[in-house]
ZAMIMI-719393 format. One record per residue: residue number from 1; residue in one letter; chain; y, x, z of N, C-alpha, C in turn. Coordinates in Angstrom, 2 decimals, always signed. Example, Ala and Ser with C-alpha at 12.3 -4.5 7.8 and 13.67 -1.06 7.14 Angstrom:
// ZAMIMI-719393
num|residuo|cadena|n_yy|n_xx|n_zz|ca_yy|ca_xx|ca_zz|c_yy|c_xx|c_zz
1|a|A|-5.69|+13.19|+7.80|-4.50|+12.30|+7.80|-3.30|+13.20|+7.80
2|s|A|-2.25|+12.85|+7.08|-1.06|+13.67|+7.14|+0.03|+12.90|+7.87
***
This chain:
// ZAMIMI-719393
num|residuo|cadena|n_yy|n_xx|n_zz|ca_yy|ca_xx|ca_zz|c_yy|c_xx|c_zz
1|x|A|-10.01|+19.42|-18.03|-10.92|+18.68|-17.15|-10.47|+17.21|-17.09
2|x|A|-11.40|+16.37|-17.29|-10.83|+15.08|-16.90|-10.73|+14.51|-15.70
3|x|A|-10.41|+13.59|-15.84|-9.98|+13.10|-14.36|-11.15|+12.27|-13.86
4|x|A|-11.55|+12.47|-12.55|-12.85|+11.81|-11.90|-12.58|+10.99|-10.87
5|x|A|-13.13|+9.86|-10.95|-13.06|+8.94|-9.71|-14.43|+8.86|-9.27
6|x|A|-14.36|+8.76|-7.70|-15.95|+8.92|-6.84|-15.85|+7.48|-6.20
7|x|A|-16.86|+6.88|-5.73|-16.96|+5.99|-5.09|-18.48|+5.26|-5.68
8|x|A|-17.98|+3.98|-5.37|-18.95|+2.50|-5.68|-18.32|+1.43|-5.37
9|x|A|-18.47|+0.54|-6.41|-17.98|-0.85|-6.33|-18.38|-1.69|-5.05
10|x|A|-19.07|-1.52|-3.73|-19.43|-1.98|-3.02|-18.31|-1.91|-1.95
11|x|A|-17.44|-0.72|-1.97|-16.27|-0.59|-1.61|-14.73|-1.12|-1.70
12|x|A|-14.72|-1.94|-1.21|-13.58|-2.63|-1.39|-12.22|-1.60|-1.63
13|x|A|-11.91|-0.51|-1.13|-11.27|+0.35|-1.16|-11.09|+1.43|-2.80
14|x|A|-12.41|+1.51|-2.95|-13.01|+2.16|-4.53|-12.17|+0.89|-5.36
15|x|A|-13.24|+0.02|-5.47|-13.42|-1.34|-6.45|-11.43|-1.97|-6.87
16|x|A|-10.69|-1.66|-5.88|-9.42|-1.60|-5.93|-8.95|-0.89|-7.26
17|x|A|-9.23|+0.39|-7.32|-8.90|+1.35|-8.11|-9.11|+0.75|-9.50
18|x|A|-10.73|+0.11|-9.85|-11.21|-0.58|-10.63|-10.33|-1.64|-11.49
19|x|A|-9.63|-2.24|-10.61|-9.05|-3.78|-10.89|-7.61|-2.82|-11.42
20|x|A|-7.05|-2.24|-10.74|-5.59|-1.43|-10.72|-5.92|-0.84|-12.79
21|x|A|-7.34|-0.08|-12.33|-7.34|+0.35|-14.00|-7.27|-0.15|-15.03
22|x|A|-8.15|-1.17|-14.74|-8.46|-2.25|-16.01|-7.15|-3.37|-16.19
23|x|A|-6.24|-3.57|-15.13|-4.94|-4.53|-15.59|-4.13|-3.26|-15.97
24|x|A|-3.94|-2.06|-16.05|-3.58|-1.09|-16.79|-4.06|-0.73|-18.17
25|x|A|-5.27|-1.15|-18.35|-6.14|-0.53|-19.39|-5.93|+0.88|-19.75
26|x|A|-6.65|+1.18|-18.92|-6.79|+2.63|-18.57|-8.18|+3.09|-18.07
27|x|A|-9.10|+1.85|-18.04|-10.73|+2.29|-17.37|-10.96|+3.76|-18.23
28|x|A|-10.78|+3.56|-19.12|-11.26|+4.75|-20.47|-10.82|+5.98|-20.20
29|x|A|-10.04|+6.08|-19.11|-8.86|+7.27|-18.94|-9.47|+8.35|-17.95
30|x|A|-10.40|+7.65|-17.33|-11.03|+8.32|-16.10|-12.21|+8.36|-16.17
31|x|A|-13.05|+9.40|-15.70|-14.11|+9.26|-15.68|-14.93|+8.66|-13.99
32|x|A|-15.91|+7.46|-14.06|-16.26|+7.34|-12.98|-17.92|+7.70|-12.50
33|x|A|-17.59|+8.56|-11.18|-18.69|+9.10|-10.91|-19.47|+8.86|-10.02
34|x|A|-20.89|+8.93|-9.59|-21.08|+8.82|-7.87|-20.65|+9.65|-6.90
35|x|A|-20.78|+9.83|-5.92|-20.29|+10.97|-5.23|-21.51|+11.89|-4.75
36|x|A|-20.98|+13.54|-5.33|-22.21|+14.37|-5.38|-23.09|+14.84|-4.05
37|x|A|-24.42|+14.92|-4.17|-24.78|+14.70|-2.94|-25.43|+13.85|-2.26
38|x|A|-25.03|+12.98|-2.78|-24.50|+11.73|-1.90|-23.96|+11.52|-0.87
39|x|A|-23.81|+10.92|-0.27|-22.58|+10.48|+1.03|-22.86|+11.14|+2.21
40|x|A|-21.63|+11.92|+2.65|-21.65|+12.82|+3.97|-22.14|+13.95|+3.31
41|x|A|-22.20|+14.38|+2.13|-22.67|+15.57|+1.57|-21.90|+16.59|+1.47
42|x|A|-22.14|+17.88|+2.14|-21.16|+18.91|+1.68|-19.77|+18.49|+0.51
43|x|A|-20.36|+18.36|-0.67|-19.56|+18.41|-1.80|-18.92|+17.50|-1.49
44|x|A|-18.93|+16.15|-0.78|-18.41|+15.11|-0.24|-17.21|+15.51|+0.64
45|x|A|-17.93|+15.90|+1.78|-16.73|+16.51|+2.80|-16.22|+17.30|+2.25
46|x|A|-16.11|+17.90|+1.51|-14.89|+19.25|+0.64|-13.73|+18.43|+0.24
47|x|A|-14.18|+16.96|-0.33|-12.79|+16.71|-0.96|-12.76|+15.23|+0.02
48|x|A|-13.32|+14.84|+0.49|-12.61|+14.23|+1.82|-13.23|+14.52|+2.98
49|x|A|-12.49|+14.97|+3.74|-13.11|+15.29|+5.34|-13.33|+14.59|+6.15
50|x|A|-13.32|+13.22|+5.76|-13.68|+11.68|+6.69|-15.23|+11.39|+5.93
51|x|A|-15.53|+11.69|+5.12|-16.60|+11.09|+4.20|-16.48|+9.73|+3.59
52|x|A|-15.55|+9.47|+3.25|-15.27|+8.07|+2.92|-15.01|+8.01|+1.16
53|x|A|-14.71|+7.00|+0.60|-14.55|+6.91|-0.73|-13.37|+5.60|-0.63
54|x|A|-12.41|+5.82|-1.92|-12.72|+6.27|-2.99|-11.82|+8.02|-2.67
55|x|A|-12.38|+8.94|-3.54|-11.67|+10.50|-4.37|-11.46|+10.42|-5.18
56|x|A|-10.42|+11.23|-5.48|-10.23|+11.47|-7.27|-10.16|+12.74|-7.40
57|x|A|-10.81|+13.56|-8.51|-10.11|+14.83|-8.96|-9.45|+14.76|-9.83
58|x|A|-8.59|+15.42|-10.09|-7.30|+15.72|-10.95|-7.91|+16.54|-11.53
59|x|A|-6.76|+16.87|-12.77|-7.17|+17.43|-13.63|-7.15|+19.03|-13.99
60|x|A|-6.59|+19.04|-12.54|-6.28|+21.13|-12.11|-7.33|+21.15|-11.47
61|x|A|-8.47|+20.07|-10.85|-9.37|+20.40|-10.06|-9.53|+20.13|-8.44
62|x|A|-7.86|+20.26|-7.92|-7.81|+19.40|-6.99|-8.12|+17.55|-6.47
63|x|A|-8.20|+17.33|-5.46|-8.83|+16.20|-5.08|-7.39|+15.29|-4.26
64|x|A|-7.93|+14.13|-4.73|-6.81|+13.23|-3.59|-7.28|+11.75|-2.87
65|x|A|-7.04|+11.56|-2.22|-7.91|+10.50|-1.52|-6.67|+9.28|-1.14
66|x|A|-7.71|+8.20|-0.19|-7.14|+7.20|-0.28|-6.29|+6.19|-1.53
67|x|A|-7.21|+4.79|-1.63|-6.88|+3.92|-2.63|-5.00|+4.20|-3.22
68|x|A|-4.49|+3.88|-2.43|-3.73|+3.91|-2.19|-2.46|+4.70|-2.50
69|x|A|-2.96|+5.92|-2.89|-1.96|+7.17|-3.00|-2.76|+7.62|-4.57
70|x|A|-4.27|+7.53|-4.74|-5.20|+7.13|-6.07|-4.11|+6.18|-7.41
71|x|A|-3.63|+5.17|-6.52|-3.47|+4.17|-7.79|-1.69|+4.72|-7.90
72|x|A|-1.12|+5.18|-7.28|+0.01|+5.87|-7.21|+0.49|+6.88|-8.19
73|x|A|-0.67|+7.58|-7.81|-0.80|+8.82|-8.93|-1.10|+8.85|-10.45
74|x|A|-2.52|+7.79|-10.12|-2.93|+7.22|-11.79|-1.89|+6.57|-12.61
75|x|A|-0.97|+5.83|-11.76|-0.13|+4.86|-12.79|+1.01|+5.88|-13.49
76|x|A|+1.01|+7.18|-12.58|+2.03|+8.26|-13.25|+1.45|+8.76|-14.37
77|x|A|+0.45|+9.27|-14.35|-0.06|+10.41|-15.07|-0.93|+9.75|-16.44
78|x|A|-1.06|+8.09|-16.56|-2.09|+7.36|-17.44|-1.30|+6.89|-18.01
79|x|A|-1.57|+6.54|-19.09|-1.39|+5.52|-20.46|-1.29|+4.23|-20.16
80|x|A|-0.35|+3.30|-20.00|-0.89|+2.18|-20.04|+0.42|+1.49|-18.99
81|x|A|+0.99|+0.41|-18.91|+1.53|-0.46|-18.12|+1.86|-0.15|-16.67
82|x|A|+3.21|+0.11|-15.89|+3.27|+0.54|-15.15|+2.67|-0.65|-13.85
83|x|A|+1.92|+0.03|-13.12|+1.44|-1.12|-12.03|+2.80|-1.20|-10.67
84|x|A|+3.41|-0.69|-10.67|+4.26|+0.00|-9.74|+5.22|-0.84|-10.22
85|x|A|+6.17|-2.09|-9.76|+7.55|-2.16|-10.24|+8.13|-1.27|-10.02
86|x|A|+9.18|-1.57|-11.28|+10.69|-0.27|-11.60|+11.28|-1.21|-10.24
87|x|A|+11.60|-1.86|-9.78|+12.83|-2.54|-8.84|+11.98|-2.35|-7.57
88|x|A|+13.03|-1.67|-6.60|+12.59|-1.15|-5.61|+12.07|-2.20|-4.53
89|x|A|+12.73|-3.73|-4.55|+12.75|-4.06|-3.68|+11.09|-4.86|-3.91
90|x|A|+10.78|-5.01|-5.39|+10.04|-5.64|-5.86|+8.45|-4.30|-5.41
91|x|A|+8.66|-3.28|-5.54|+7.79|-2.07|-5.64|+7.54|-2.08|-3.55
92|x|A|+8.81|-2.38|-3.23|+8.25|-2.21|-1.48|+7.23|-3.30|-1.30
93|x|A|+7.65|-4.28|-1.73|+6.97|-5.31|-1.08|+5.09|-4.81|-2.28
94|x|A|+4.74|-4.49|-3.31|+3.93|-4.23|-3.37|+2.93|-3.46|-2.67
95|x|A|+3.74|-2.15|-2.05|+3.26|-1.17|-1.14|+2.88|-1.45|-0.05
96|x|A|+3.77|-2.77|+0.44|+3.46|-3.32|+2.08|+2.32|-4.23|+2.00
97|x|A|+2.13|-5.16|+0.88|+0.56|-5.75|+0.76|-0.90|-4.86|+1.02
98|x|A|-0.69|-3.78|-0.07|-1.59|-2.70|+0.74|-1.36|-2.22|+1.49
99|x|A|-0.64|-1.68|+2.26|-0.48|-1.23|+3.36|-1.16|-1.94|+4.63
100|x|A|-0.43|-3.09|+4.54|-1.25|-3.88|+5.77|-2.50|-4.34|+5.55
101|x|A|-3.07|-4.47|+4.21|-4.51|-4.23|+4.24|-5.27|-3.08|+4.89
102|x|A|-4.30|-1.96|+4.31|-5.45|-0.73|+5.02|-5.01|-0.94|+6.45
103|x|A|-4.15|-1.15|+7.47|-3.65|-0.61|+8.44|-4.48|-1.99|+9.60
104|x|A|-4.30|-3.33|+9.01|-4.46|-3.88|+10.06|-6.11|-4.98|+9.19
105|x|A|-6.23|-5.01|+7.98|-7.00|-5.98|+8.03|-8.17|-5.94|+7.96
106|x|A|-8.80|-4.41|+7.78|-9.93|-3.98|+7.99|-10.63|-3.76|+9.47
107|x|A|-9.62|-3.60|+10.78|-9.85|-3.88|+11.81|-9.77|-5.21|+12.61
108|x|A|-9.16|-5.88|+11.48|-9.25|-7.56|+12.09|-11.03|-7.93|+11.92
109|x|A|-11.15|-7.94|+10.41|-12.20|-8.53|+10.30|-13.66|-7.46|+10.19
110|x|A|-13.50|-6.37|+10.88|-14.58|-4.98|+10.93|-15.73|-5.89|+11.89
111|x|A|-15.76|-6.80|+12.80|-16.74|-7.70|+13.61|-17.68|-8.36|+12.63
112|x|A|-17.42|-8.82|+11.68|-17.72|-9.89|+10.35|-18.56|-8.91|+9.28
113|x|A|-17.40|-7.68|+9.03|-17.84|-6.98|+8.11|-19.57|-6.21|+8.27
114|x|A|-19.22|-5.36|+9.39|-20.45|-4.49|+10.05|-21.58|-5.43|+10.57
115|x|A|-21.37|-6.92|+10.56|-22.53|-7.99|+10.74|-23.28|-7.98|+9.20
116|x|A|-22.39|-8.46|+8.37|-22.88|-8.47|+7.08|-23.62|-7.35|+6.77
117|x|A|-23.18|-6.68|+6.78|-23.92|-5.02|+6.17|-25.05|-4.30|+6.88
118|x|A|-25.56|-5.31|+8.06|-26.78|-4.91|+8.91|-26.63|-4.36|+10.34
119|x|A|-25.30|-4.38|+10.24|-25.44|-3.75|+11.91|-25.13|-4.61|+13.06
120|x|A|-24.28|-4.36|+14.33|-24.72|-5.52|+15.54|-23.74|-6.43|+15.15
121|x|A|-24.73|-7.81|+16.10|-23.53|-8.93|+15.87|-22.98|-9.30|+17.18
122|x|A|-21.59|-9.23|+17.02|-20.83|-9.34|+18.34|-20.23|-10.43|+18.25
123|x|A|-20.94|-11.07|+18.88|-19.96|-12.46|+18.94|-18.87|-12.69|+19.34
124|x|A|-18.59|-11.68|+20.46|-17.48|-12.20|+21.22|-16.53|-11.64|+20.66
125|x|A|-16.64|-10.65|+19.54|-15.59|-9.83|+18.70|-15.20|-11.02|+17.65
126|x|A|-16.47|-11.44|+17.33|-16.19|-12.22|+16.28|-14.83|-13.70|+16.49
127|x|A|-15.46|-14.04|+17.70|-14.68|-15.49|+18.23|-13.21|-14.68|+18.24
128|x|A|-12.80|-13.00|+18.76|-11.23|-12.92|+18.84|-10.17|-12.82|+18.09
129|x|A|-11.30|-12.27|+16.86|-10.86|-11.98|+15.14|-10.88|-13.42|+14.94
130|x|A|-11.52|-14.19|+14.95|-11.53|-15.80|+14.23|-9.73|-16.12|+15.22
131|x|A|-9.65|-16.29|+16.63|-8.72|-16.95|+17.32|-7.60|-16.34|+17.08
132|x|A|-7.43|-15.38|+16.05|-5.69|-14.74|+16.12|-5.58|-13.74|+15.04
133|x|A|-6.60|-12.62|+15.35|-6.07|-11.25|+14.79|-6.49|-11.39|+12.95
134|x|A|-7.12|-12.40|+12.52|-7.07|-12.22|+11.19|-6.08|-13.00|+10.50
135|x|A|-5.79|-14.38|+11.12|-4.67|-15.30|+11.22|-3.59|-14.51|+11.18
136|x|A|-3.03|-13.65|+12.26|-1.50|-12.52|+12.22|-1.61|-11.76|+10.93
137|x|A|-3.09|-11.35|+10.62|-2.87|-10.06|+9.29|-2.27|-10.69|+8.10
138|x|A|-2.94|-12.25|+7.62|-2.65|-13.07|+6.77|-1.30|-13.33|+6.81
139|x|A|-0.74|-13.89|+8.11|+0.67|-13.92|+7.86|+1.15|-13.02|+7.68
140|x|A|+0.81|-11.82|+8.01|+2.05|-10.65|+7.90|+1.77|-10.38|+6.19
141|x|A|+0.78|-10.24|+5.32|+0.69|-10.52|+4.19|+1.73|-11.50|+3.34
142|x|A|+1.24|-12.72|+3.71|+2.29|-13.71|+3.13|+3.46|-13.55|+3.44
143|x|A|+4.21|-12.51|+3.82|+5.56|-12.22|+4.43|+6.33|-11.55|+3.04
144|x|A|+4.83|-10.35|+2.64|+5.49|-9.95|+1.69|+4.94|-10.55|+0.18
145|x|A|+4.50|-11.44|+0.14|+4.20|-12.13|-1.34|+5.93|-13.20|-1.88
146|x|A|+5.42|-13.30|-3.08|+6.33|-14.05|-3.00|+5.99|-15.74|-3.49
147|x|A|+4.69|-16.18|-3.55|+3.96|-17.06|-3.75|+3.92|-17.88|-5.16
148|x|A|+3.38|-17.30|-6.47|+3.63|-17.68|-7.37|+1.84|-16.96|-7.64
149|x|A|+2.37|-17.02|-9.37|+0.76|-16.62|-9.61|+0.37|-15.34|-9.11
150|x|A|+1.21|-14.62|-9.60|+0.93|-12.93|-9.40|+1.55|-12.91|-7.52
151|x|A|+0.96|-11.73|-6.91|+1.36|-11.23|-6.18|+2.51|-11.00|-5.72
152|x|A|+3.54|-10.43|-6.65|+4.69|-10.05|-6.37|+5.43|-9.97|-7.85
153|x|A|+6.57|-10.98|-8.08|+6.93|-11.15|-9.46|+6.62|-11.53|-10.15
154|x|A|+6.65|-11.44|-11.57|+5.71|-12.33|-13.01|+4.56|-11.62|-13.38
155|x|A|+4.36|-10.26|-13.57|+3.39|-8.99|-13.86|+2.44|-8.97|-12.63
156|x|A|+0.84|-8.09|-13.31|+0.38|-7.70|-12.54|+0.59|-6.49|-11.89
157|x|A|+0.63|-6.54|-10.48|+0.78|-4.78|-9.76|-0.44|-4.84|-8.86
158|x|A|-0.12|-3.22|-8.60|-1.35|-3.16|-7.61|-1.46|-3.89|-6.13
159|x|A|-0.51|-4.50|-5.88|-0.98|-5.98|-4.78|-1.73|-6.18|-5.27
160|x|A|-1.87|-6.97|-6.57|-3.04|-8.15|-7.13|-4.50|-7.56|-7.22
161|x|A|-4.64|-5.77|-7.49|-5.70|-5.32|-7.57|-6.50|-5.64|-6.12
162|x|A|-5.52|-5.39|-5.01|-5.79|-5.42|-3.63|-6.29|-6.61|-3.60
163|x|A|-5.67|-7.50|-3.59|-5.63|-9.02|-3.47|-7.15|-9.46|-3.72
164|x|A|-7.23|-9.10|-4.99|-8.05|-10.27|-6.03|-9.99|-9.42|-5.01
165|x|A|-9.65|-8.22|-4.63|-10.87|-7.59|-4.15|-11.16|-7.86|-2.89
166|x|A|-9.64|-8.18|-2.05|-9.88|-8.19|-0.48|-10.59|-9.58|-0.38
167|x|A|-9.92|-10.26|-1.37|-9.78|-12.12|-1.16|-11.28|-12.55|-1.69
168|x|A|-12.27|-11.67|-2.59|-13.66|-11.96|-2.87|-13.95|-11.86|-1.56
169|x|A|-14.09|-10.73|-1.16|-14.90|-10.64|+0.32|-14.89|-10.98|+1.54
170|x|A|-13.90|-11.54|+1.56|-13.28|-12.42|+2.48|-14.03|-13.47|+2.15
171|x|A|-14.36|-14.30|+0.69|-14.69|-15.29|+0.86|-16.22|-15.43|+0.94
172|x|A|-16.95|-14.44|+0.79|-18.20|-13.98|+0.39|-18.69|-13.87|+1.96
173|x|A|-17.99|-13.01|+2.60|-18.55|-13.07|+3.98|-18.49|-14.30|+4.81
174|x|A|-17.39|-15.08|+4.69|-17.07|-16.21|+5.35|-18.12|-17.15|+5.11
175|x|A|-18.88|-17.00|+3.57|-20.33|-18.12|+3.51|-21.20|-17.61|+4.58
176|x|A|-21.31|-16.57|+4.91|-22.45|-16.06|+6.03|-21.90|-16.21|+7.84
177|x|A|-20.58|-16.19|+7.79|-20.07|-16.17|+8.76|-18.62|-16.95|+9.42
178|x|A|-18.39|-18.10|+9.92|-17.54|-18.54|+9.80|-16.44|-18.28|+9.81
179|x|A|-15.26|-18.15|+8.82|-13.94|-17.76|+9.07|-12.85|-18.64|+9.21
180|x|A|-11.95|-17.90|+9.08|-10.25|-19.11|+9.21|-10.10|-19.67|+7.34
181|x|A|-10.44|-20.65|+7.52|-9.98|-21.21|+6.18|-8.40|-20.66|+5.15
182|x|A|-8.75|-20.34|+4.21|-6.79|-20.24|+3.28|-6.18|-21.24|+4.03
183|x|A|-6.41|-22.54|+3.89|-5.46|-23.54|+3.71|-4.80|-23.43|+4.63
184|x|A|-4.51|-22.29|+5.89|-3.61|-22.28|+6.93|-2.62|-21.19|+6.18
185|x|A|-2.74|-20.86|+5.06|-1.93|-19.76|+4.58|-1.96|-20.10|+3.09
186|x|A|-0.64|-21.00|+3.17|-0.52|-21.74|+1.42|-0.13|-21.17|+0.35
187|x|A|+0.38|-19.59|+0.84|+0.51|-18.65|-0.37|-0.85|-17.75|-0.77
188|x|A|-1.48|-17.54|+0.27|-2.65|-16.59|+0.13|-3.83|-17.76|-1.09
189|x|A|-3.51|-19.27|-0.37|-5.32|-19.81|-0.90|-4.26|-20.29|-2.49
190|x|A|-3.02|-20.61|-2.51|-2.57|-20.56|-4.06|-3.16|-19.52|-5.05
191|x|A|-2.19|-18.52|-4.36|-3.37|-17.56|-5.13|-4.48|-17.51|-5.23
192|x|A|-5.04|-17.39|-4.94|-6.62|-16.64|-4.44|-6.82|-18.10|-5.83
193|x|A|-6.61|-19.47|-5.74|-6.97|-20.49|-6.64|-6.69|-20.22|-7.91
194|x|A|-5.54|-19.59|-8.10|-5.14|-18.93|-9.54|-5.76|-18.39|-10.23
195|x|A|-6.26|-17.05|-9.56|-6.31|-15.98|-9.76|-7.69|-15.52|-9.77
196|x|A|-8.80|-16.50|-9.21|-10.23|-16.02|-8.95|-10.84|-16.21|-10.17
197|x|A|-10.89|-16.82|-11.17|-11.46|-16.90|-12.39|-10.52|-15.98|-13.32
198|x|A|-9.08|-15.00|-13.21|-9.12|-14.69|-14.57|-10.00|-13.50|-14.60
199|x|A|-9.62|-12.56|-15.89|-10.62|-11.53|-16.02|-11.07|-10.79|-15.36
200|x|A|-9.63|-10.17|-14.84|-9.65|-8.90|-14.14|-10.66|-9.67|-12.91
201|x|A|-10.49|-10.33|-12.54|-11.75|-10.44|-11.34|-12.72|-11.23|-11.38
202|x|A|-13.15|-11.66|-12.68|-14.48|-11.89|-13.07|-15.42|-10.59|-12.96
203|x|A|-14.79|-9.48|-14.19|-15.56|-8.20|-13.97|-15.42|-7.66|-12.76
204|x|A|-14.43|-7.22|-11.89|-14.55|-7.00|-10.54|-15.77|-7.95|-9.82
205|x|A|-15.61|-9.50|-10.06|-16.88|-9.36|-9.35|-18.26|-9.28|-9.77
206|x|A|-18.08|-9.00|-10.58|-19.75|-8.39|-11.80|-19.70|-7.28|-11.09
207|x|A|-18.59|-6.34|-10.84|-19.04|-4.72|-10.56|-19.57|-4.72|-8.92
208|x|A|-18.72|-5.62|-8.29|-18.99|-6.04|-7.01|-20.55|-6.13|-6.46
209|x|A|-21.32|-7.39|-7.47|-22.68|-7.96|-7.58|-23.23|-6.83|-7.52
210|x|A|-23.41|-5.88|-8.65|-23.97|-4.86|-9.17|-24.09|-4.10|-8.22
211|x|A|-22.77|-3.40|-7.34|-22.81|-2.32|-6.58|-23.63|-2.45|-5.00
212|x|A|-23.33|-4.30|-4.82|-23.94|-4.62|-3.22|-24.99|-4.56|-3.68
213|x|A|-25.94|-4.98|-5.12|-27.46|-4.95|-5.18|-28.14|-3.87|-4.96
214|x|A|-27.60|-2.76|-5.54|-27.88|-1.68|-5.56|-28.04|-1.12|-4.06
215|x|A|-26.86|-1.38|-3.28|-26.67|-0.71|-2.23|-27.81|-1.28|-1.24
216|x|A|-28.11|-2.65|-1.55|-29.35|-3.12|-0.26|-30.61|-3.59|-1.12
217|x|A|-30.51|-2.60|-2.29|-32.14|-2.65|-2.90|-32.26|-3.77|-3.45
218|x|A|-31.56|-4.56|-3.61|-31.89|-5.97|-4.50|-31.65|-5.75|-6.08
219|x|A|-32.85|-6.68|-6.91|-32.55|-6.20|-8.26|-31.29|-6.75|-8.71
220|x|A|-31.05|-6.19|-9.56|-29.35|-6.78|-10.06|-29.49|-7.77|-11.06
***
């Protein structure tokens, strides 16, 4: 059985996996699917019980979830360039970039996000996320970079997959909605300047385009 990835590029969480594969070169390795059903669908909830994306099945048939523990597994079991530094101290600090993405920066800026995507606009959420809580996530980020091109070290790891996906949409929403500028965070907008034209996130944001058109009916 091959190995299946579920989701959509509209997902910042999925679209991760994406970037992680392709600076591996390993897209070829997996097969990518929609999720059956579609979303909140039985077959859905079987292999995650939140209904969320991205899944993977393995190749015994079992399922594993979250980006996160996804790109973990893939970099073991695939062909291709380890995304994971061998040096531990170099491999923590990769883990803690995502980490505090999933843990704190999706609830910083969830006011911004759920505006964009059609639902209510809270201003007053918005003004508390602008006055602090996305400002703290950023720094605690730049805590663990080490401010050069890549993310963390000379190579790409899966920080940069994180990075290069969180840091589109960040900037994508901020045209619709005002945010905290990089330039208060001189390692984050270095990067983000580096790093937004090479490949890997050119096609990321082709898959990006593609997946939001789709998702709100616009032709692609």
């Amino acid at each position: 059985m091959t190995i299946q990835l579920f989701g959509a590029s509209v997902s910042p969480y999925y679209e991760r996996v994406l970037v992680f594969l392709d600076m591996k070169g390993a897209l070829d390795q997996v097969e990518l699917c929609s999720v059956p059903g579609g979303f909140k669908s039985g077959a859905h909830i079987e292999h995650h019980p939140l209904g969320m994306i991205p899944f993977l099945i393995k190749e015994d048939g079992s399922s594993l979830t979250e980006s996160q523990l996804i790109m973990l597994y893939l970099d073991s079991v695939l062909i291709g360039p380890k995304q994971l530094p061998v040096n531990i101290d170099a491999a923590i600090q990769t883990q803690a970039i995502a980490r505090v993405f999933d843990l704190y920066y999706g609830a910083a800026v969830k006011p911004f996000g759920a505006a964009y995507f059609g639902g209510e606009v809270d201003e007053a959420a918005m003004e508390t996320a602008r006055g602090g809580e996305i400002q703290k996530v950023f720094g605690y980020v730049e805590k663990y970079m080490d401010g050069g091109q890549h993310a963390v070290g000379t190579d790409w790891t899966m920080a940069d997959a994180v990075l290069i996906v969180q840091l589109y949409w960040y900037h994508r929403i901020g045209q619709t909605f005002e945010l905290p500028a990089l330039a208060r965070f001189p390692k984050l907008k270095s990067y983000w300047e580096n790093i937004n034209r090479c490949d890997y996130a050119l096609r990321s944001i082709g898959r990006i385009e593609t997946s939001y058109n789709n998702f709100s009916g616009k032709p692609s």
